[in-house]
Steps between C-alpha positions, in 0.01 A plus 500: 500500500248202482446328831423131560158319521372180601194416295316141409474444149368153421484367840878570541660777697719646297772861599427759224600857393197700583485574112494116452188522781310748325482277198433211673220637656368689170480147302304388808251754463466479154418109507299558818261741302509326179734741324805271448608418163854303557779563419792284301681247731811506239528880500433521939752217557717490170850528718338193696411321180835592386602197735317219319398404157175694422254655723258108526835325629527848759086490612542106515790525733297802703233303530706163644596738762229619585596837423252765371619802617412749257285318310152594469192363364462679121901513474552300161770373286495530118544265252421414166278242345389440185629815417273683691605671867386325788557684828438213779403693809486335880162440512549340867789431732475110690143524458432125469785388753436185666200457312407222230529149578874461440552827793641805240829648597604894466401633192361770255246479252502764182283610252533712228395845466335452221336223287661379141379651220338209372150360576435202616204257497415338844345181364471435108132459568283630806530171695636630878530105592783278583543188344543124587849549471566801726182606659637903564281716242876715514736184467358396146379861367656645186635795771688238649654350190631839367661654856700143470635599139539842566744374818766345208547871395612616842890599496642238643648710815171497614421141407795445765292591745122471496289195588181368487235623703279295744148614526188325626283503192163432473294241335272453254374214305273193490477220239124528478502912403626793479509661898374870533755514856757380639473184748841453652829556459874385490817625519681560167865567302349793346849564289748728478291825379143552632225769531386528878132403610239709523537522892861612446444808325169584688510386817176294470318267285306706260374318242677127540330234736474588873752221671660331259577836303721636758713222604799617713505807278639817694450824347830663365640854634545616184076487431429597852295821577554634174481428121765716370681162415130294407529729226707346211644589171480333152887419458746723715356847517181460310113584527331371790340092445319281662704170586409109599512364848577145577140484704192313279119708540272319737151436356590389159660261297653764240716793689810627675591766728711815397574851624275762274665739275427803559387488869712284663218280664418143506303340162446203303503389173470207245768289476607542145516861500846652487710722727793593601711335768768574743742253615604447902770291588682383807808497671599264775791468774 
């Protein structure tokens, strides 16, 4: 006969089976040592998601409350874009709350598993400048242009529900010449898919400018003391890649920041090569 347990789970205190306890605990460990792979939200809570439309409309309404028992960072949902499977796994939990200039709410940011199958240039030619018009390197690269027409082929139950993310973004460009760093920045729309910074997987500025490379970027859970999820496929599944990061190189005119295939570490390369590309989104109350 199972006895009852109090046991915090998420900040909350929460009266559990001991069974219930023992798992809790275990999925601690495992993300604690870096061992944690997820698990599927619609298959954990599928008599809870029973209650709502589809699983986004269930997380969105989770997340208004404030509610995350049982949620962990690397838990994912599935979906499918593009014909290709996308698992979008927590990558943090009200990281950025009552950040940004416009003081972010509860919410959870996601990324996928995974990168697309497809490669993708960063810039059609290795220039890692803004422009007059926008003067974010990120904001007017090619990167940029195809996250925001790969977001049209998101099912629409999670168009529902995702927004645009607000990021500090730094900037680069003069009218008199190409800039080999970054001299200021400004706070940015950044659209409704993204690839982090540079500081956001790594927890430091590697390669992009000292400063102005950073931002207000906070390094996710999901990357943190471990790069069991650094490590990225080629579509769902596949051989290990190297993918871009939304971070420009300091000390040149030509490159931008990505996480090395098959190492996991932080690198650099011209702008008009092409790789692969996961997609992060975010959910707000």
């Amino acid at each position: 006969m199972s006895t009852i347990k109090e046991i915090e789970v998420g900040g909350v205190l929460r009266k559990i089976e001991d069974s219930q306890a023992r798992d809790d605990v275990s999925l601690l460990l495992q993300q604690t040592n870096g061992l944690y792979r997820g698990r599927d939200l619609t298959v954990v809570f599928a008599d809870e998601i029973a209650n709502y439309t589809d699983a986004w409309a269930w997380i969105h309404a989770r997340i208004k409350e404030g509610n995350y028992t049982g949620i962990y960072v690397g838990d994912y949902i599935p979906v499918t874009v593009k014909n290709e499977r996308v698992e979008m796994q927590v990558a943090g939990i009200d990281v950025y709350t009552h950040t940004t200039d416009q003081d972010l709410g509860h919410h959870i940011d996601f990324i996928s598993r995974d990168c697309f199958s497809e490669t993708v240039q960063w810039n059609t030619t290795n220039n890692n400048n803004g422009n007059a018009t926008d003067g974010s390197p990120y904001m007017v690269s090619n990167l940029h242009t195809w996250l925001a027409t790969l977001s049209s082929h998101l099912p629409q139950a999670v168009k529902n529900h995702i927004v645009t993310k607000r990021s500090l973004m730094e900037i680069r460009y003069s009218a008199s010449g190409a800039l080999t760093d970054s001299t200021t920045w400004e706070w940015k729309d950044i659209g409704l898919l993204w690839v982090p910074h540079e500081y956001e997987v790594f927890g430091s500025v590697v390669w992009a400018t000292k400063g102005y490379g950073q931002g207000q970027a906070m390094q996710y859970p999901i990357f943190a003391n471990s790069y069991l999820n650094r490590i990225k496929g080629a579509g769902h599944g596949g051989s290990r890649c190297t993918w871009w990061l939304a971070s420009v190189r300091s000390g040149n005119a030509a490159s931008a920041c990505y996480v090395n295939h098959p190492d996991g570490y932080a690198g650099n390369w011209y702008a008009s090569n092409a790789l692969r590309v996961p997609v992060c989104f975010r959910i707000k109350a």
